[in-house]
N, CA, C and O atoms as a GROMACS GRO file, in nm:
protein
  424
    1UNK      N    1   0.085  -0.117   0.000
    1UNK     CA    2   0.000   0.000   0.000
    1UNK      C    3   0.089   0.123   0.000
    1UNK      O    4   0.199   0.132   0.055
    2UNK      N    5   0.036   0.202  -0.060
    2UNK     CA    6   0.107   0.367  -0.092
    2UNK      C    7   0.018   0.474  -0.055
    2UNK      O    8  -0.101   0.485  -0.083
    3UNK      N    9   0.092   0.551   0.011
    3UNK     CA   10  -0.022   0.723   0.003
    3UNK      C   11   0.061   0.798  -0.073
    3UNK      O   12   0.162   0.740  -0.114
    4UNK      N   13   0.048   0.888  -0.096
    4UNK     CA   14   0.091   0.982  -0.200
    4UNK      C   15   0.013   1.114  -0.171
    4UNK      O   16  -0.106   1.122  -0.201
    5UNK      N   17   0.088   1.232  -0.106
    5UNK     CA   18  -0.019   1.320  -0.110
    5UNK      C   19   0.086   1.442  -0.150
    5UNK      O   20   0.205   1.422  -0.124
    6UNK      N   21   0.049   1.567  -0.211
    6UNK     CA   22   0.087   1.641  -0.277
    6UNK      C   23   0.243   1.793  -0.225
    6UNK      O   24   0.333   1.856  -0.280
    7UNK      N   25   0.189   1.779  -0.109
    7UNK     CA   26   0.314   1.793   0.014
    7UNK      C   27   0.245   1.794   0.162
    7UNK      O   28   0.133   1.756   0.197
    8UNK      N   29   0.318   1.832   0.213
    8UNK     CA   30   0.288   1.840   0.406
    8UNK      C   31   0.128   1.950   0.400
    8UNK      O   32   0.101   2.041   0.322
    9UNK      N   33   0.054   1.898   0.508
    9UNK     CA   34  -0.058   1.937   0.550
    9UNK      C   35  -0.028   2.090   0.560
    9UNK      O   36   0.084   2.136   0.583
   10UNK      N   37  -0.152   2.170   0.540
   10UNK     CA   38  -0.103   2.295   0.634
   10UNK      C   39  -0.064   2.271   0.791
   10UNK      O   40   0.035   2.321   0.845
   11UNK      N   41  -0.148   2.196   0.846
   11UNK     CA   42  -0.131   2.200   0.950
   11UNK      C   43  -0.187   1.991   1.019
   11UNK      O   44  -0.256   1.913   0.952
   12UNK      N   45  -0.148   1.971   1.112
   12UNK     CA   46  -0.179   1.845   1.146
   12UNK      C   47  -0.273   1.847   1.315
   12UNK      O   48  -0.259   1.917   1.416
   13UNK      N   49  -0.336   1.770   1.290
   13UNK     CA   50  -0.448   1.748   1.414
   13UNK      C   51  -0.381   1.646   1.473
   13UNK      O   52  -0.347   1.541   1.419
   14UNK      N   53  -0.356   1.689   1.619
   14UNK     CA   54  -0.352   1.559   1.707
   14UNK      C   55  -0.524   1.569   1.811
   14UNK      O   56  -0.565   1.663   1.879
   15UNK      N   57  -0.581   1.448   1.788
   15UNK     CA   58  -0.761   1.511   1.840
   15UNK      C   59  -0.726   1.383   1.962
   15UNK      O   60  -0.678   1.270   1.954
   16UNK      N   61  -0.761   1.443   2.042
   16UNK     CA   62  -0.789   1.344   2.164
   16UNK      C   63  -0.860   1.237   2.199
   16UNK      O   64  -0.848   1.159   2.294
   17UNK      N   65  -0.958   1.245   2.084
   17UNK     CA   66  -1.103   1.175   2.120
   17UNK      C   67  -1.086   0.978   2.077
   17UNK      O   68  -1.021   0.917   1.993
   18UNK      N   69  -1.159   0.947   2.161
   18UNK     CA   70  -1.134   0.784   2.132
   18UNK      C   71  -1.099   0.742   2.055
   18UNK      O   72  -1.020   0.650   2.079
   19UNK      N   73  -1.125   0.769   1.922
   19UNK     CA   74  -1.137   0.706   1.802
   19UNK      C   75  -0.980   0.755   1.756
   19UNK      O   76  -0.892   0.678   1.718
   20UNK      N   77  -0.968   0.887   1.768
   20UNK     CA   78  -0.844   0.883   1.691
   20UNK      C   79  -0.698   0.848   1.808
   20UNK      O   80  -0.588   0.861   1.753
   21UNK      N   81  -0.696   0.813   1.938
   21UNK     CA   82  -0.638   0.790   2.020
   21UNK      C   83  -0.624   0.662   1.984
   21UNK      O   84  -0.508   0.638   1.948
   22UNK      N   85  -0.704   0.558   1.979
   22UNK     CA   86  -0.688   0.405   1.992
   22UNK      C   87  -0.683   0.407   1.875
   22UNK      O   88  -0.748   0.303   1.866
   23UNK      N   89  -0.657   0.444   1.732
   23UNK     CA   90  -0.585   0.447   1.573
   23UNK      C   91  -0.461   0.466   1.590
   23UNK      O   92  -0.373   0.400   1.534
   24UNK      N   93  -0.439   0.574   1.681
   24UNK     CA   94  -0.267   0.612   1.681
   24UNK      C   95  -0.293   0.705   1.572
   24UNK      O   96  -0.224   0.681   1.474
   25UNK      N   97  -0.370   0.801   1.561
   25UNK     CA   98  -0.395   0.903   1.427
   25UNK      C   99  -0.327   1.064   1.423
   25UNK      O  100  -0.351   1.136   1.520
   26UNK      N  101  -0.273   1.097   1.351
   26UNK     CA  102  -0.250   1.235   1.358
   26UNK      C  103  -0.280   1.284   1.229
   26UNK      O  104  -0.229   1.249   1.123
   27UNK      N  105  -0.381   1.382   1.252
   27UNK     CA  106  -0.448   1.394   1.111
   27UNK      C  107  -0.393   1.492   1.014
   27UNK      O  108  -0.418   1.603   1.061
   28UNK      N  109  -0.332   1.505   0.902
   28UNK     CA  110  -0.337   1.590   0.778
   28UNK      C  111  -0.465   1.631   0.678
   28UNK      O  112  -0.541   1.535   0.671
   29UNK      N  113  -0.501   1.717   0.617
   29UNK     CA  114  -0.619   1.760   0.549
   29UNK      C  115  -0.577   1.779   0.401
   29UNK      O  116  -0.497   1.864   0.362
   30UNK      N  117  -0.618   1.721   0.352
   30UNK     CA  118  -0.712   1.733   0.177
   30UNK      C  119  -0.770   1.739   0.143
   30UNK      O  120  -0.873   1.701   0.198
   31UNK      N  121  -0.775   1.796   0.009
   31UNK     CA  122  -0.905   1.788  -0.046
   31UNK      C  123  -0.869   1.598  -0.156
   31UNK      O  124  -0.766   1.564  -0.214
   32UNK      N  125  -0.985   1.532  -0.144
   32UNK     CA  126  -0.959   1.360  -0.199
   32UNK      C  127  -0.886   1.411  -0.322
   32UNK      O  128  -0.768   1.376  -0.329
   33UNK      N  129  -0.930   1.483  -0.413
   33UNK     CA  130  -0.832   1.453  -0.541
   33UNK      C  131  -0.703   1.511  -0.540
   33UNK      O  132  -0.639   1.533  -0.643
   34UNK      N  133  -0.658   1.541  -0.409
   34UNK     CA  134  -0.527   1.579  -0.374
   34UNK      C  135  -0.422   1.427  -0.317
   34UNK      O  136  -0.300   1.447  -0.312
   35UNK      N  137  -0.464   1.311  -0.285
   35UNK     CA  138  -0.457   1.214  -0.190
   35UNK      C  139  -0.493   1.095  -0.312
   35UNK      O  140  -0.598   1.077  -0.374
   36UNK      N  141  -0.353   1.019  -0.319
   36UNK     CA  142  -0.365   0.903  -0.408
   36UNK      C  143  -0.328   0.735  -0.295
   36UNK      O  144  -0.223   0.695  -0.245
   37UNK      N  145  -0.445   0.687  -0.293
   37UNK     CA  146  -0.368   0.574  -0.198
   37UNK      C  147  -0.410   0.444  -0.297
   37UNK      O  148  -0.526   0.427  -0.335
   38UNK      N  149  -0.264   0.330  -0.344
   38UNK     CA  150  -0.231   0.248  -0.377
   38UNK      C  151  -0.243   0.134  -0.347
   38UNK      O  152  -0.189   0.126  -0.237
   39UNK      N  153  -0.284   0.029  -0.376
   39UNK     CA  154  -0.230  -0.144  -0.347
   39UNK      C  155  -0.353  -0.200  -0.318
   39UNK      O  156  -0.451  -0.128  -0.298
   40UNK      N  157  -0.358  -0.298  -0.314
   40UNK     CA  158  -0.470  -0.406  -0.301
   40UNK      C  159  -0.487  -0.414  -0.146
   40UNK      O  160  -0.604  -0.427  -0.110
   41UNK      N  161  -0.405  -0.410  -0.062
   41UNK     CA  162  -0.469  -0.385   0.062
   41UNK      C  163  -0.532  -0.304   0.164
   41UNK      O  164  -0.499  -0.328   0.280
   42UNK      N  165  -0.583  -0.250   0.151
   42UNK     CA  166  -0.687  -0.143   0.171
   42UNK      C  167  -0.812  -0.213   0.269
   42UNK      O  168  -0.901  -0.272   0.206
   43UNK      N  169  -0.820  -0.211   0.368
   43UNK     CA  170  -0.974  -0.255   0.457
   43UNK      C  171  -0.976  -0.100   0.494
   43UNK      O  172  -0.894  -0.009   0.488
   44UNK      N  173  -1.121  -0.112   0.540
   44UNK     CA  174  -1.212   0.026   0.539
   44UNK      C  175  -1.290  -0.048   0.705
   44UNK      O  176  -1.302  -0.165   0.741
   45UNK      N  177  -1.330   0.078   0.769
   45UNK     CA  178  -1.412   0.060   0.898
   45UNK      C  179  -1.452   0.153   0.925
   45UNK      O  180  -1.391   0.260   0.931
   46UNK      N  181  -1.598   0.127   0.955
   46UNK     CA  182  -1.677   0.254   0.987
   46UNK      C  183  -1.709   0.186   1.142
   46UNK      O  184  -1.748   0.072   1.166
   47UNK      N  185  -1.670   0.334   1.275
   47UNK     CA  186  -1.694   0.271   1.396
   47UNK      C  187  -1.849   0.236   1.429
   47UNK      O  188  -1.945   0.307   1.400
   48UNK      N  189  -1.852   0.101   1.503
   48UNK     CA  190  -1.987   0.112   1.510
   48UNK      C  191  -2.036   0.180   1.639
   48UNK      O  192  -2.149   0.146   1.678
   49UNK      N  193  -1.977   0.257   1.700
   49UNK     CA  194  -2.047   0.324   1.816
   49UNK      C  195  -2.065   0.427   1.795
   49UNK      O  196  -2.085   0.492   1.898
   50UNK      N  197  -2.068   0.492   1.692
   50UNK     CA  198  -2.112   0.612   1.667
   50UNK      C  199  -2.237   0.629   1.629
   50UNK      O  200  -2.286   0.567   1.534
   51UNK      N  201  -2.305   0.724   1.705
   51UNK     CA  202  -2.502   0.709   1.674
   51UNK      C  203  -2.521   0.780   1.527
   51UNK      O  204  -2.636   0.788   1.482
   52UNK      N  205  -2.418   0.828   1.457
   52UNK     CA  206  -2.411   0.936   1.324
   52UNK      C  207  -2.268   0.931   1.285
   52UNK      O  208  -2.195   1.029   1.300
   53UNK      N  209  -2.227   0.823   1.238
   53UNK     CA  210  -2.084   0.831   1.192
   53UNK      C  211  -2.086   0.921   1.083
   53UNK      O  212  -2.198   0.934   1.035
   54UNK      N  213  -1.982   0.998   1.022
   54UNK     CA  214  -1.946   1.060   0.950
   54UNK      C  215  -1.815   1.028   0.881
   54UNK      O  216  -1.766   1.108   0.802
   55UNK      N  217  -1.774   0.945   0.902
   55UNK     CA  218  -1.577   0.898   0.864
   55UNK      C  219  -1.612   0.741   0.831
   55UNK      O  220  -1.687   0.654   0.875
   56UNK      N  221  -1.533   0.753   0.748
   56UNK     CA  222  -1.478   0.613   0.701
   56UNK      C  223  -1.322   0.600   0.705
   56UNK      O  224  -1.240   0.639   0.623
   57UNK      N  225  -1.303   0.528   0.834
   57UNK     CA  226  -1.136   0.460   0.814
   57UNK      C  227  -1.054   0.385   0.771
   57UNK      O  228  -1.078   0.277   0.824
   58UNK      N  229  -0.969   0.376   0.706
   58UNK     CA  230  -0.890   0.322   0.595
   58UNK      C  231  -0.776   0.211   0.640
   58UNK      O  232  -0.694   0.285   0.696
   59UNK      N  233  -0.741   0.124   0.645
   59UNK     CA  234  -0.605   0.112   0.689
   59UNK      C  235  -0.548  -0.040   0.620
   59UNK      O  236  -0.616  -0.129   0.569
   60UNK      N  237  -0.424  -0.032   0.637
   60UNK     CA  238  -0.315  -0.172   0.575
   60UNK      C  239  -0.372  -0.270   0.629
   60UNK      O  240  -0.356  -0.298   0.748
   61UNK      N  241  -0.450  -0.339   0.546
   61UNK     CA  242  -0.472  -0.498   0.597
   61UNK      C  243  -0.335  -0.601   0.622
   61UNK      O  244  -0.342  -0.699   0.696
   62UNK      N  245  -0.242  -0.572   0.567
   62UNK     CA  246  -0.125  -0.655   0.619
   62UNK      C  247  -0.043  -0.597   0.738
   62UNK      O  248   0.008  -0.688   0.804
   63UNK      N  249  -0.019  -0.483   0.779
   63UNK     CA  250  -0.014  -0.407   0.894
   63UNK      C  251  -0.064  -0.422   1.021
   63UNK      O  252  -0.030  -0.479   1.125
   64UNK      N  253  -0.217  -0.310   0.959
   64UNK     CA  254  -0.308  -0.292   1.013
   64UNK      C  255  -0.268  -0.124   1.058
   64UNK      O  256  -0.340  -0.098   1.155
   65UNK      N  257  -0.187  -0.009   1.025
   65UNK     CA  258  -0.172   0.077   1.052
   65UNK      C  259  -0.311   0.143   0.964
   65UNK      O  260  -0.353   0.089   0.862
   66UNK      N  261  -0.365   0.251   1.016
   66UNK     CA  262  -0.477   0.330   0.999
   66UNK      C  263  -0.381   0.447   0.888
   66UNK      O  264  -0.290   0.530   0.896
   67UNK      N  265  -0.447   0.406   0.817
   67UNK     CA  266  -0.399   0.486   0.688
   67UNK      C  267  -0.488   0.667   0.635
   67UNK      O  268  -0.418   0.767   0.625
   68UNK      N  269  -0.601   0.671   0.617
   68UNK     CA  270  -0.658   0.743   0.609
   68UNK      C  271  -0.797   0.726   0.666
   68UNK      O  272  -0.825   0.631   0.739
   69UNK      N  273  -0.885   0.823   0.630
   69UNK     CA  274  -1.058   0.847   0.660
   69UNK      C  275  -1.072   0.925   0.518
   69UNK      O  276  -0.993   0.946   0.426
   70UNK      N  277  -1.235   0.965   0.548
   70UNK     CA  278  -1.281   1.005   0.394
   70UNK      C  279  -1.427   1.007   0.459
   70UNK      O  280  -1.478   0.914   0.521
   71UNK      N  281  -1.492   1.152   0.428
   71UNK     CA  282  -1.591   1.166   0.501
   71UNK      C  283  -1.718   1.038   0.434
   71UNK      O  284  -1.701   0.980   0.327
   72UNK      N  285  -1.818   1.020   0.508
   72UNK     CA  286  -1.884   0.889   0.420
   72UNK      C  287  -1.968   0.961   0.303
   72UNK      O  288  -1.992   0.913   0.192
   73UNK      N  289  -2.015   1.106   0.360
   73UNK     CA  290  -2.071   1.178   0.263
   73UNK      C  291  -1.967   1.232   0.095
   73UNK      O  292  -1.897   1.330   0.070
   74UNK      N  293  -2.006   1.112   0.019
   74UNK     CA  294  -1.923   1.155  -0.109
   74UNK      C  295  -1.944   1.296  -0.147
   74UNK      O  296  -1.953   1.292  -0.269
   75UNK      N  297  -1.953   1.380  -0.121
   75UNK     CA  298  -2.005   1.487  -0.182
   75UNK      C  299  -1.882   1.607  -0.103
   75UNK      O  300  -1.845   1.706  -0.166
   76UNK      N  301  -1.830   1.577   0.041
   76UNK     CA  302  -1.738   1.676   0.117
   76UNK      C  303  -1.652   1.581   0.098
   76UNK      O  304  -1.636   1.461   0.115
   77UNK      N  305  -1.577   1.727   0.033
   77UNK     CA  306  -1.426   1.693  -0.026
   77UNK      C  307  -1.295   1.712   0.082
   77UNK      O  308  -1.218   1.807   0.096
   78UNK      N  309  -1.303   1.598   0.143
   78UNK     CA  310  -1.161   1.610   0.210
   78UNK      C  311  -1.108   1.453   0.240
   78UNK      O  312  -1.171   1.350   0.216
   79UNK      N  313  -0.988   1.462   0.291
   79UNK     CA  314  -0.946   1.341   0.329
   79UNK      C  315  -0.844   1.303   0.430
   79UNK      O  316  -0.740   1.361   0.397
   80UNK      N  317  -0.826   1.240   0.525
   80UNK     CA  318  -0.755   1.303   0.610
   80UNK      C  319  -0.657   1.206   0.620
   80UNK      O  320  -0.693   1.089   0.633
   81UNK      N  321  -0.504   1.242   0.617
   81UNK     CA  322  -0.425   1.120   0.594
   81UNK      C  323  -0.320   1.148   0.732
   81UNK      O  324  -0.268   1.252   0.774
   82UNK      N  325  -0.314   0.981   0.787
   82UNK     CA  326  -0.225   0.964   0.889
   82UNK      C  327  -0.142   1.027   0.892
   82UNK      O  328  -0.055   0.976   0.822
   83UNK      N  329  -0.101   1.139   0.943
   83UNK     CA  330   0.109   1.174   0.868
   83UNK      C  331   0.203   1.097   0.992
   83UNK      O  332   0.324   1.112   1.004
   84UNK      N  333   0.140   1.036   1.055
   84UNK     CA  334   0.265   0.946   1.139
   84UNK      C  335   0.306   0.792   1.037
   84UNK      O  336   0.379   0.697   1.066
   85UNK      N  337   0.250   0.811   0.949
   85UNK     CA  338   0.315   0.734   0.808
   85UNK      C  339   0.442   0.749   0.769
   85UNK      O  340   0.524   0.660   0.751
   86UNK      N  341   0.465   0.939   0.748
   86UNK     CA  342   0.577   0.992   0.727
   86UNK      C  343   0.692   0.966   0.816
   86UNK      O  344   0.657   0.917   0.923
   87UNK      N  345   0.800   0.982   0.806
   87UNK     CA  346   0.896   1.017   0.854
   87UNK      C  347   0.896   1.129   0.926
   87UNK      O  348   0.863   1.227   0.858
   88UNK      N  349   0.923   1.155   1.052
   88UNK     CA  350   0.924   1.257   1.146
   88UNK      C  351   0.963   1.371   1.089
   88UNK      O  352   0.867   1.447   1.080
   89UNK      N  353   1.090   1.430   1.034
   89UNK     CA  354   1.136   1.517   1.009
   89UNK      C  355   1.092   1.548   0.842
   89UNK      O  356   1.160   1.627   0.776
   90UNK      N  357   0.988   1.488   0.790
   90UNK     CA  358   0.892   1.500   0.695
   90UNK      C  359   0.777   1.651   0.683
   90UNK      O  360   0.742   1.741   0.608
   91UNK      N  361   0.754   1.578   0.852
   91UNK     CA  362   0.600   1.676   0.925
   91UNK      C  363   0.667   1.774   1.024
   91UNK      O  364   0.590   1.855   1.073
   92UNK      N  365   0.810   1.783   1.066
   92UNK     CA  366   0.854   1.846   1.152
   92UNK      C  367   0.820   2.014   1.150
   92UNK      O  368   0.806   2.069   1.260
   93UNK      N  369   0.807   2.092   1.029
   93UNK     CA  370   0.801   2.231   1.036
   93UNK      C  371   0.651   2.239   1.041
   93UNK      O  372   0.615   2.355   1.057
   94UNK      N  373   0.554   2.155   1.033
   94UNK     CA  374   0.401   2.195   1.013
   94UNK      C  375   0.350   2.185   1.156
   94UNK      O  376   0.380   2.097   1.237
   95UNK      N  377   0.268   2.290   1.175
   95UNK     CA  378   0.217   2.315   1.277
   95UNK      C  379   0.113   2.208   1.373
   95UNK      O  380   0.044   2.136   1.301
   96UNK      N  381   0.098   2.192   1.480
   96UNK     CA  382   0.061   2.067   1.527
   96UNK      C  383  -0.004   2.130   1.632
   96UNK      O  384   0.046   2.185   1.730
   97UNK      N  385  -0.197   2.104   1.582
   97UNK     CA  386  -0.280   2.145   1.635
   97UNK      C  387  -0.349   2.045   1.783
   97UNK      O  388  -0.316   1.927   1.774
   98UNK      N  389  -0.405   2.067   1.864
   98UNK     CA  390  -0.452   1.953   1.960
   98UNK      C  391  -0.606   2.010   2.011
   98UNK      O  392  -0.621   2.074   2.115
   99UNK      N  393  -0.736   1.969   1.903
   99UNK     CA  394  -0.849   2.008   1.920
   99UNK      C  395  -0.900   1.921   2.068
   99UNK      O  396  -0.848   1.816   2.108
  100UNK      N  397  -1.000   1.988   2.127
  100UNK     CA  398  -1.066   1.860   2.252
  100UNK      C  399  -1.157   1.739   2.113
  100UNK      O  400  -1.249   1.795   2.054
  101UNK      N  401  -1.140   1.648   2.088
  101UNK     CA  402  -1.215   1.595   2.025
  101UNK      C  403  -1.320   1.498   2.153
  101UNK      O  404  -1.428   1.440   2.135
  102UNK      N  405  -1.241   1.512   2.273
  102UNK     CA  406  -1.332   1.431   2.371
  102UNK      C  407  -1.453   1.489   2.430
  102UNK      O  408  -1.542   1.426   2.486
  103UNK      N  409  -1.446   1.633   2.409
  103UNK     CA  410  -1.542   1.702   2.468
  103UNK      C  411  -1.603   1.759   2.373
  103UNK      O  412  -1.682   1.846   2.411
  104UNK      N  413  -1.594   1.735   2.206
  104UNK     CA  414  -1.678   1.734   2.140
  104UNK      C  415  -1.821   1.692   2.097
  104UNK      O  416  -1.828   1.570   2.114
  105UNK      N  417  -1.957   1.750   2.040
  105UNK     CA  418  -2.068   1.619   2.043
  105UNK      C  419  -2.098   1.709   1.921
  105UNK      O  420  -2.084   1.826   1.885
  106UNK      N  421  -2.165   1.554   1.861
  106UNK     CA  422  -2.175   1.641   1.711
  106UNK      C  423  -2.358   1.635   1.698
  106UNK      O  424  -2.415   1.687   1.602
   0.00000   0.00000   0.00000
């Protein structure tokens, strides 16, 4: 499997909230036709405890590292790719945001 995305995020999300804590996620932003991901292994998971999911998660079936999301609504264009994929000193100059995602309700 390959990501490919066009350079470093503006900025990267570290979100607190369950979901992206127990992924190990640090999020980058795209828009999808910015974000090329490769290879036949690809599994997808939508959490089931969410009463209104909105994300679809992506990740290496031979791994199992959480690769991307992709809102489920085809229509909002973004995509949000792991950058702890990268190499540290990859993501090192981009700014590294930390929203409450735990004390969020949507």
């Amino acid at each position: 499997m390959r990501v490919t995305i066009p350079a470093a995020p503006d900025y990267i999300n570290e979100c607190n909230c369950s979901l992206c804590m127990k992924h190990g996620a640090s999020w980058g932003y795209f828009k999808r036709t910015e974000v090329s991901v490769a290879g036949d292994q690809i599994g997808s998971y939508v959490h089931p405890g969410m009463a209104e999911p909105f994300v679809r998660l992506h990740f290496c079936s031979v791994c199992g590292c959480t690769t991307h999301c992709v809102a489920i609504d085809d229509a909002t264009d973004w995509a949000c790719i792991n950058t702890r994929l990268f190499e540290p000193e990859e993501m090192a100059c981009v700014e590294v945001r930390h929203p409450d995602g735990r004390g969020w309700v949507r």
